[in-house]
N, CA and C atoms as a LAMMPS dump frame, in Angstrom:
ITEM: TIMESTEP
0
ITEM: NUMBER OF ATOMS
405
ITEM: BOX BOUNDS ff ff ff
-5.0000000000000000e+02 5.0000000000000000e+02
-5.0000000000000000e+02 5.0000000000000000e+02
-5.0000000000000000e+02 5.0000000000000000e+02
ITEM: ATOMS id mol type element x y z
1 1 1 N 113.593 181.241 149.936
2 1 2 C 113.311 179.974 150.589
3 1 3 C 113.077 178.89 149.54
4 2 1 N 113.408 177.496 150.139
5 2 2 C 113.198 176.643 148.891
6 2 3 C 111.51 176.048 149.509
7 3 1 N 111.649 175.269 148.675
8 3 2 C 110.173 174.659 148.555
9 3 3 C 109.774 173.877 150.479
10 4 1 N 110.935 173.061 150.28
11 4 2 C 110.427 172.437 151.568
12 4 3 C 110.213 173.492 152.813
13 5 1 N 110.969 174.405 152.939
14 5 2 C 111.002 175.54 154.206
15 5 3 C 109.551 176.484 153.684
16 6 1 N 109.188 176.482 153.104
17 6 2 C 108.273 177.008 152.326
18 6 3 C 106.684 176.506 153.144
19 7 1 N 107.213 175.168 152.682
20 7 2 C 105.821 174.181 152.94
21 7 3 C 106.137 173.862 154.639
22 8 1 N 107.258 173.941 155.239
23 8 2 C 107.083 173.519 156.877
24 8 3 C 106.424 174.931 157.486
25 9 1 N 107.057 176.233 156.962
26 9 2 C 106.591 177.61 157.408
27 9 3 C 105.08 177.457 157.115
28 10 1 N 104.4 176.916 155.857
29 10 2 C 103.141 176.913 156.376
30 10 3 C 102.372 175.987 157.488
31 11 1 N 103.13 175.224 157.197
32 11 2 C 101.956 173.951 158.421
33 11 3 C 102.464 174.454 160.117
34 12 1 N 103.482 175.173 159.866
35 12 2 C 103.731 175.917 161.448
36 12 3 C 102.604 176.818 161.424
37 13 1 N 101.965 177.955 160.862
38 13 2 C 101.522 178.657 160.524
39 13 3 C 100.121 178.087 160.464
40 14 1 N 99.597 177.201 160.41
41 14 2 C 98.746 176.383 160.22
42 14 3 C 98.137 176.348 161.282
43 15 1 N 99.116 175.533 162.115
44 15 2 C 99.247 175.26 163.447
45 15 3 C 98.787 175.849 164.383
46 16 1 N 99.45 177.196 164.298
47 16 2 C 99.551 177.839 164.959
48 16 3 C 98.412 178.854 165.132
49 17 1 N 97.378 178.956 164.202
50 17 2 C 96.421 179.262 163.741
51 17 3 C 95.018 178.537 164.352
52 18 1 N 95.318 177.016 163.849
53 18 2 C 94.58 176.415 164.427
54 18 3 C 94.307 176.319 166.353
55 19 1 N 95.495 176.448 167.16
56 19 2 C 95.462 176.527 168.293
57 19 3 C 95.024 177.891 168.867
58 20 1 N 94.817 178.991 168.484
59 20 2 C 94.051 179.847 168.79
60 20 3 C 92.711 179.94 168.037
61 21 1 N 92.197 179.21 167.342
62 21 2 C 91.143 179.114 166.42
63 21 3 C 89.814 179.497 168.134
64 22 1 N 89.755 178.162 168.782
65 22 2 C 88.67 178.437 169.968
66 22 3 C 88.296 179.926 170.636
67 23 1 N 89.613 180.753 170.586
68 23 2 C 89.689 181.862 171.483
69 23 3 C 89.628 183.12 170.644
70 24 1 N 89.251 182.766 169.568
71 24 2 C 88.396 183.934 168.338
72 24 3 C 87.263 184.777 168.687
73 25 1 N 87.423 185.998 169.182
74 25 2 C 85.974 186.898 169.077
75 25 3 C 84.939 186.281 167.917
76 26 1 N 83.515 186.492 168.476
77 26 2 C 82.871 185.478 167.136
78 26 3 C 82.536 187.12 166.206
79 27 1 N 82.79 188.136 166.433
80 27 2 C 83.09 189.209 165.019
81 27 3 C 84.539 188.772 164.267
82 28 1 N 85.137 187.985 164.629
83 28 2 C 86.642 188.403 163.464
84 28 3 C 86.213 186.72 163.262
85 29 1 N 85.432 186.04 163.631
86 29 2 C 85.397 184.341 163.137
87 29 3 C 84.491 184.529 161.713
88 30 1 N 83.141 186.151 162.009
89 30 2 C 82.612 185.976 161.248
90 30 3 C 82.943 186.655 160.044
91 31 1 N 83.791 187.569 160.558
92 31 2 C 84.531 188.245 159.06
93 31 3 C 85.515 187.331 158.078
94 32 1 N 85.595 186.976 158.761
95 32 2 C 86.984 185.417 158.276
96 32 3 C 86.408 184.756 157.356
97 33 1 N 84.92 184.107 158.065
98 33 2 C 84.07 183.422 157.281
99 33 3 C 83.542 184.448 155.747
100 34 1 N 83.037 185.834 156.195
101 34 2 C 82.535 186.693 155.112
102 34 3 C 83.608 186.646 154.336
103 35 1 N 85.191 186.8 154.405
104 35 2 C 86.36 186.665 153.31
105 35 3 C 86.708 185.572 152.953
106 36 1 N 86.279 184.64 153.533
107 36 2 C 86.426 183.302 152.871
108 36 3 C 85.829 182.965 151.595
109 37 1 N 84.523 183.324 151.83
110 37 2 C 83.236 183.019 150.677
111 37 3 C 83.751 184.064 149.698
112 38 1 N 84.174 185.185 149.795
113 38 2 C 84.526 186.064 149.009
114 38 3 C 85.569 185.786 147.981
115 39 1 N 86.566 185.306 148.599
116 39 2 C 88.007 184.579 148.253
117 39 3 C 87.539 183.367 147.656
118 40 1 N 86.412 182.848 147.495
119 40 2 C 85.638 181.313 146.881
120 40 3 C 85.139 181.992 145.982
121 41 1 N 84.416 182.685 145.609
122 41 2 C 83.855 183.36 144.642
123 41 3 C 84.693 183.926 143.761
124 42 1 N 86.158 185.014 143.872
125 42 2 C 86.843 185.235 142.979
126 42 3 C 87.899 184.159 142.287
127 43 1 N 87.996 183.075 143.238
128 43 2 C 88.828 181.96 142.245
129 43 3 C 88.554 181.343 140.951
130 44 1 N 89.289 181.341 140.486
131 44 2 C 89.365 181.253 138.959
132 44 3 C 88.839 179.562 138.807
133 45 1 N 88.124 179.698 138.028
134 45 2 C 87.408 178.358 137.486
135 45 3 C 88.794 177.372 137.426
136 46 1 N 88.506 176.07 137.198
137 46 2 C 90.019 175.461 137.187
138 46 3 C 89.921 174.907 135.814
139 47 1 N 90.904 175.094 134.908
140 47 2 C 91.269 174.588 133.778
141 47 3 C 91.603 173.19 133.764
142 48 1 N 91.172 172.726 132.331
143 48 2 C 91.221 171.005 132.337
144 48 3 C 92.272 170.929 132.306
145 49 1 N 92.675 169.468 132.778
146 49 2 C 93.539 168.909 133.186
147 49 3 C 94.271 168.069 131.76
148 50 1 N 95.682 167.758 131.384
149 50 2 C 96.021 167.266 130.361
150 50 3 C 96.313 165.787 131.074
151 51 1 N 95.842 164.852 130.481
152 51 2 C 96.129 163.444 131.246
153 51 3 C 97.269 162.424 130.417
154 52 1 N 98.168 162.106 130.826
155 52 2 C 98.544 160.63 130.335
156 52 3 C 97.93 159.583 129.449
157 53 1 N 97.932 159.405 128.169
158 53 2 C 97.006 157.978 128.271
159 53 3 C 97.608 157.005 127.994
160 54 1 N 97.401 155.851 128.869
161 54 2 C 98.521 155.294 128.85
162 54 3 C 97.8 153.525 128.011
163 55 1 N 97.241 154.157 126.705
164 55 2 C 96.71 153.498 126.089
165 55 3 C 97.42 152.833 124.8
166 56 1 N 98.023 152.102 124.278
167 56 2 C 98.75 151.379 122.865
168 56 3 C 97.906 151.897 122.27
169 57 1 N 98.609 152.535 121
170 57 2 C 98.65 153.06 119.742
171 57 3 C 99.349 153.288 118.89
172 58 1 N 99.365 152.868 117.417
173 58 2 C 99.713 153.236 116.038
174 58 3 C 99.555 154.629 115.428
175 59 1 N 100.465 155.041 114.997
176 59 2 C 100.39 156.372 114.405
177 59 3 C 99.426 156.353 113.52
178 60 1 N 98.282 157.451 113.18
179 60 2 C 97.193 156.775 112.44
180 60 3 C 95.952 156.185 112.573
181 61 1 N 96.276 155.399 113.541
182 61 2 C 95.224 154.37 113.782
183 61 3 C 94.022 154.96 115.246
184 62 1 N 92.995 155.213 114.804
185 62 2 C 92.185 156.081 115.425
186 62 3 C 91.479 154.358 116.579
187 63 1 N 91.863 154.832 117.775
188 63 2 C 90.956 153.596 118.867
189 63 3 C 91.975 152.773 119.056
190 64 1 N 91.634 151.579 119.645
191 64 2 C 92.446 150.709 120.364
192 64 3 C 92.632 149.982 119.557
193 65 1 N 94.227 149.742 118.705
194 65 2 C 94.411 148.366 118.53
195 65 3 C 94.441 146.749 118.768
196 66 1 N 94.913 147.025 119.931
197 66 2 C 95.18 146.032 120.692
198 66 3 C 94.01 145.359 121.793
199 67 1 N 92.945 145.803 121.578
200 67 2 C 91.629 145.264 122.206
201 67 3 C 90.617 145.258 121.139
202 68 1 N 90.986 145.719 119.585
203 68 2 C 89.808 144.884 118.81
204 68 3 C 90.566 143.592 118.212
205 69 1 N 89.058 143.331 117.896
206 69 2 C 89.065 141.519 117.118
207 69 3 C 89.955 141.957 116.084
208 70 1 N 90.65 141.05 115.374
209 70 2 C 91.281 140.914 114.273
210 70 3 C 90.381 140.472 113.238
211 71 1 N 90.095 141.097 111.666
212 71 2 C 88.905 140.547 110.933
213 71 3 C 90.026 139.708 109.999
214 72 1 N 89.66 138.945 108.996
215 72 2 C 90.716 137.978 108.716
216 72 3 C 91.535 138.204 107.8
217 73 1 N 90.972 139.286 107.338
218 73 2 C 92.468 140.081 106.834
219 73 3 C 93.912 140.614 107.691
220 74 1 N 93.703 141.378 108.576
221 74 2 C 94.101 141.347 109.61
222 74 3 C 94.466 140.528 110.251
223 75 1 N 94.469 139.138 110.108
224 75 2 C 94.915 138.162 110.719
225 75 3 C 96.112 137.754 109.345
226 76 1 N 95.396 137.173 108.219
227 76 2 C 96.522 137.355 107.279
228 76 3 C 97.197 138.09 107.024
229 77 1 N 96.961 139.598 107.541
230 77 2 C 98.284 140.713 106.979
231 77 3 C 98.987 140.109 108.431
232 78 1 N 99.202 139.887 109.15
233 78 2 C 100.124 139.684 110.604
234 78 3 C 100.331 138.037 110.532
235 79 1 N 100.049 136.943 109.836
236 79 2 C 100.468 135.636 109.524
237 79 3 C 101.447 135.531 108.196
238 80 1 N 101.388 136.589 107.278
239 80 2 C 102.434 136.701 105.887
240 80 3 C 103.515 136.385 106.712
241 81 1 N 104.176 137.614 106.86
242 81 2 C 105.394 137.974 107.661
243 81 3 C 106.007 136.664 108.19
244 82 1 N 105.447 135.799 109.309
245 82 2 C 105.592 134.973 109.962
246 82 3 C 105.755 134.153 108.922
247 83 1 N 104.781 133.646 107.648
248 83 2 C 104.922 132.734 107.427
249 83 3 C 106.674 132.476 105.983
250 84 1 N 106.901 133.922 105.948
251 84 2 C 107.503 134.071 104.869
252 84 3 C 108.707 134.037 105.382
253 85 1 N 109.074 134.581 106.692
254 85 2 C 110.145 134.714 107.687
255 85 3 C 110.748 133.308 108.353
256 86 1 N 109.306 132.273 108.269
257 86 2 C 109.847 130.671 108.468
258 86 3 C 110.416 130.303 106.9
259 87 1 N 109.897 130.496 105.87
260 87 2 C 110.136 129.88 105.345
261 87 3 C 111.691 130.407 105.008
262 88 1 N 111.41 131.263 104.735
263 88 2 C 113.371 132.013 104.683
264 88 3 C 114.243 131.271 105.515
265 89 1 N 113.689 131.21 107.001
266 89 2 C 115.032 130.431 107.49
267 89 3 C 115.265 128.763 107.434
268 90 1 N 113.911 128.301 106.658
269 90 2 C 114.121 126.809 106.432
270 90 3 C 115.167 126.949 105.399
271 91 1 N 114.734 127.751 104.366
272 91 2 C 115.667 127.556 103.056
273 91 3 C 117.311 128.049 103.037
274 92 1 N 117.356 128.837 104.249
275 92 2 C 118.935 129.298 104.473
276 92 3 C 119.21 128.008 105.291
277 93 1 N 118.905 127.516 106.23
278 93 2 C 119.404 126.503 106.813
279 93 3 C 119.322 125.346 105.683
280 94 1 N 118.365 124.371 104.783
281 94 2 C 118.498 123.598 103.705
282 94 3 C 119.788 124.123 102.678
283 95 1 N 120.073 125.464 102.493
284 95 2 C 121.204 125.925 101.797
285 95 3 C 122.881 125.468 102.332
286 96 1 N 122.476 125.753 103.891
287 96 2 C 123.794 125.962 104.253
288 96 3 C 124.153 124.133 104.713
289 97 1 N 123.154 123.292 104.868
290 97 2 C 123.874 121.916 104.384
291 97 3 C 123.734 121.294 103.595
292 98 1 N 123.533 121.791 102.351
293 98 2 C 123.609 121.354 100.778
294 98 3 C 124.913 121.629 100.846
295 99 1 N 125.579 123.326 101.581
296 99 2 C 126.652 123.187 100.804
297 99 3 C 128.301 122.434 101.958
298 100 1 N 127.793 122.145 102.956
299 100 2 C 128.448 121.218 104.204
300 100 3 C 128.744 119.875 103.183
301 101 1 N 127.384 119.169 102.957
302 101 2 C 127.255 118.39 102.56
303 101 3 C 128.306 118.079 100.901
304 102 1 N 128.629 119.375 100.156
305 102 2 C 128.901 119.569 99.007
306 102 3 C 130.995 119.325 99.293
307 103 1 N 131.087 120.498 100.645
308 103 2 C 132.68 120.545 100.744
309 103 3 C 133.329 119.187 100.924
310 104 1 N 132.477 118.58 102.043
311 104 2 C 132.471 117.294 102.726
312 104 3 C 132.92 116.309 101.014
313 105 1 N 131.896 115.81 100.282
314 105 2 C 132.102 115.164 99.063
315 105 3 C 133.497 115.366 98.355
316 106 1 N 133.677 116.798 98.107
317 106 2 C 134.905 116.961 97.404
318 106 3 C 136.214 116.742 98.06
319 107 1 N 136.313 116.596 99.3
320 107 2 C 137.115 116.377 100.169
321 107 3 C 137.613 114.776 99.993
322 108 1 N 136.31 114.057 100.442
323 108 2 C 136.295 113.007 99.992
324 108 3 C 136.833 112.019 98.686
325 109 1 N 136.901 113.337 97.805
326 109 2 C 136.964 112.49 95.922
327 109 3 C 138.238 112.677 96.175
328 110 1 N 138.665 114.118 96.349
329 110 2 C 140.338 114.673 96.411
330 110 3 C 140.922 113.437 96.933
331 111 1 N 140.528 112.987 98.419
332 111 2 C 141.407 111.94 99.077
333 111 3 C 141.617 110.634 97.932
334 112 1 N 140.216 110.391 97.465
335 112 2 C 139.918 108.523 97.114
336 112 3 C 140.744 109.006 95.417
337 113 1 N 140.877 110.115 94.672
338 113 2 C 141.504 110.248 93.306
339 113 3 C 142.892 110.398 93.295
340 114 1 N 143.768 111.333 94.606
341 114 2 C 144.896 111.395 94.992
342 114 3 C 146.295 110.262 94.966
343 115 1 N 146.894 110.618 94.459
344 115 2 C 148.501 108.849 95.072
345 115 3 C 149.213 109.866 95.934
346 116 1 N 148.506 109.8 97.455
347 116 2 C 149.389 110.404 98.573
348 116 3 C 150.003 109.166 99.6
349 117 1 N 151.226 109.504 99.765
350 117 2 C 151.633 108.466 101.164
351 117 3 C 151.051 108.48 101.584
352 118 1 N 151.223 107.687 102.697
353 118 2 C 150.242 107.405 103.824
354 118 3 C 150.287 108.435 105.235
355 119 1 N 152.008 108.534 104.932
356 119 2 C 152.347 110.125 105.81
357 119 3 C 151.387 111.284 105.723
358 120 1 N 151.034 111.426 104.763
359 120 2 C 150.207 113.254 104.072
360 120 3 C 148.888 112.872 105.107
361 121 1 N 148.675 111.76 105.238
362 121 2 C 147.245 111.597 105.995
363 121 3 C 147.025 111.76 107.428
364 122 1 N 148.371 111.664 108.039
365 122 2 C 148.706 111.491 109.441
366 122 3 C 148.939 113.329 109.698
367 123 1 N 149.237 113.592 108.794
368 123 2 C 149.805 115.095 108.859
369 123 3 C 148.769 116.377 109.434
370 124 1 N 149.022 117.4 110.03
371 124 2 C 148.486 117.974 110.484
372 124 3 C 147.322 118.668 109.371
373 125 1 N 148.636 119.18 108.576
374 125 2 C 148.37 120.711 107.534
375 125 3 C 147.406 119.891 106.319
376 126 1 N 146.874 118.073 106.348
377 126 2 C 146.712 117.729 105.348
378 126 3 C 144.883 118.474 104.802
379 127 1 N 144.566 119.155 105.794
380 127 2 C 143.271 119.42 105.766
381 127 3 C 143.137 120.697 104.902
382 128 1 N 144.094 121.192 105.129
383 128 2 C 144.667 122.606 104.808
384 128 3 C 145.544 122.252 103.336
385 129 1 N 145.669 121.261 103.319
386 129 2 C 146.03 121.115 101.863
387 129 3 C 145.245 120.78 101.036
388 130 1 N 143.727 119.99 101.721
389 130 2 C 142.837 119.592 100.686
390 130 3 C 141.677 120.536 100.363
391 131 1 N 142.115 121.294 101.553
392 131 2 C 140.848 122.371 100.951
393 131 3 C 141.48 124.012 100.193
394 132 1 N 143.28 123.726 99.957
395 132 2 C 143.59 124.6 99.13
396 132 3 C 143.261 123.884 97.308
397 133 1 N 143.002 122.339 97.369
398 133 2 C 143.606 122.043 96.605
399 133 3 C 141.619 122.173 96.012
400 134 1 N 140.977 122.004 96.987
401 134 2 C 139.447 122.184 95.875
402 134 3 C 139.022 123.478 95.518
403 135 1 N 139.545 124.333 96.385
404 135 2 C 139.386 125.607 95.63
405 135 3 C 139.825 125.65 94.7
């Protein structure tokens, strides 16, 4: 039987138990009762229970991180990061239009030092020619 036929066979059984419960000789109500207490007495103590905890934690770190104060070290070891991680991306972004700013110029000199018609300027590929020609 599987589990569920298992568990309906008892609550039939249950049931069925219970509806003759009133019409019990009171000798087999009281033997019932004497094997009951008996059957309470040999059950096995119940072993602890293993729980979930569904508490944040660091490997290591003994107690709650995340509900103590920060002492101010702890505040500076977790403000470095941040502050070193801004500054990195100021200086990659200041990098990357120094060098916008850098292609742009040479582009510029190429055109104003050049003796091109006036055609080469109208031209599609002329962009593609000035930036073969500063490399």
């Amino acid at each position: 039987m599987n589990n569920a036929q298992e568990i309906n066979f008892a609550y039939k059984v249950r049931h069925a138990l219970n509806r003759q419960l009133d019409t019990l000789p009171i000798s087999t109500a009281e033997r019932l009762a004497s094997a009951r207490k008996v059957a309470l007495s040999r059950k096995k103590s119940e072993a602890p229970t293993r729980v979930l905890a569904a508490q944040k934690a660091f490997a290591g770190h003994v107690g709650s991180f995340v509900n103590e104060p920060l002492s101010w070290l702890g505040r500076i070891g977790l403000a470095i990061p941040v502050v070193v991680l801004v500054v990195g991306l100021v200086g990659i972004i200041q990098y990357e239009q120094q060098q916008r700013i850098k292609e742009t110029a040479d582009i510029d000199a190429a055109m104003l030092t050049d003796d091109l018609p006036l055609s080469a300027y109208a031209d599609h590929g002329f962009n593609a020619y000035l930036a073969k020609r500063v490399e």
